[in-house]
C-alpha positions in Angstrom: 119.8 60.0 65.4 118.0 58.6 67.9 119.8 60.0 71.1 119.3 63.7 69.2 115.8 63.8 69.2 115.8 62.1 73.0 117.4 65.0 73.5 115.4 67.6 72.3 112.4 65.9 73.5 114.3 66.4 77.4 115.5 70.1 76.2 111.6 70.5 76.0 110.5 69.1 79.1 113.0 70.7 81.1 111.9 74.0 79.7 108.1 73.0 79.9 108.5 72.8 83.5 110.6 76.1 84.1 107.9 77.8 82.3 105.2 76.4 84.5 107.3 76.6 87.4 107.7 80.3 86.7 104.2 81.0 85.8 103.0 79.8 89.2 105.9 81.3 91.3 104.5 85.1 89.2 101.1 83.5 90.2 101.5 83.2 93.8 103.2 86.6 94.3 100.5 88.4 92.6 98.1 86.8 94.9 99.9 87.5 97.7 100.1 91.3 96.7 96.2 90.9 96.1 95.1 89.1 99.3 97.6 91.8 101.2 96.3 94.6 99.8 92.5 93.2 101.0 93.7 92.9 104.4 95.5 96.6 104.4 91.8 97.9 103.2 90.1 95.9 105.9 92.1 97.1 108.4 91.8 100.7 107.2 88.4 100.5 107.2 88.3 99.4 110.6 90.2 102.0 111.6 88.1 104.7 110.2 85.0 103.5 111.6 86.6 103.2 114.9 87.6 107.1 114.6 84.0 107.5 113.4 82.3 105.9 116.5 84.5 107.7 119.0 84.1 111.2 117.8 80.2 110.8 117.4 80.9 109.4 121.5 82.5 112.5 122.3 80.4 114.8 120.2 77.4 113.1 122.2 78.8 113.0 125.8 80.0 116.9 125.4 77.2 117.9 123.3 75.0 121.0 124.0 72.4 118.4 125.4 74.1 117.0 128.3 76.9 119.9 129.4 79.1 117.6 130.7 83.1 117.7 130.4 84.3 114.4 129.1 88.0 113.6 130.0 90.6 112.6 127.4 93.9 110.7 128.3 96.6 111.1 125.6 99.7 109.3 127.3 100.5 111.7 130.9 97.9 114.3 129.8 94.4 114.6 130.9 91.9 117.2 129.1 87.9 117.7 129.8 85.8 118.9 126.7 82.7 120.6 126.8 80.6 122.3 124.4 80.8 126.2 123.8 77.2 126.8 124.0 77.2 125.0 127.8 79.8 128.1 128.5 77.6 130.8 127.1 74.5 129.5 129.2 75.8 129.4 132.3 77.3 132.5 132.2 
């Protein structure tokens, strides 16, 4: 009768730490889901200030106050902006 209970009691255990084992496995993927999804909206942030700062640059160097064309590289091309209202004044 002994040897039954015994083994019940290891039954248990054995279970015990499954449980716990899978509990902290569930644990740790949810947190890494968490602290990715932080990062991703970090990152995103960043890159929307970023878009922010160099419009308002642009906006600024090729505004109606300064007239002046601004260059923009995209890969082999090369544009230069300038506002509509410098065209109408100096014709």
């Amino acid at each position: 009768m002994v040897k039954k209970d015994g083994g019940q009691l290891i039954v248990i255990i054995v279970l015990i730490v499954l449980l716990l084992g899978a509990l902290g496995y569930i644990s740790f993927a949810k947190y890494s889901a968490w602290k990715q999804n932080s990062q991703l909206s970090i990152f995103q942030q960043g890159a929307q200030y970023g878009s922010e700062q160099i419009i308002r640059y642009i906006a600024q160097q090729a505004g109606p106050g300064s007239c002046q064309q601004v260059p923009l590289n995209v890969e082999n091309q090369t544009i230069s902006l300038i506002a509509v209202e410098c065209l109408n004044v100096a014709q």
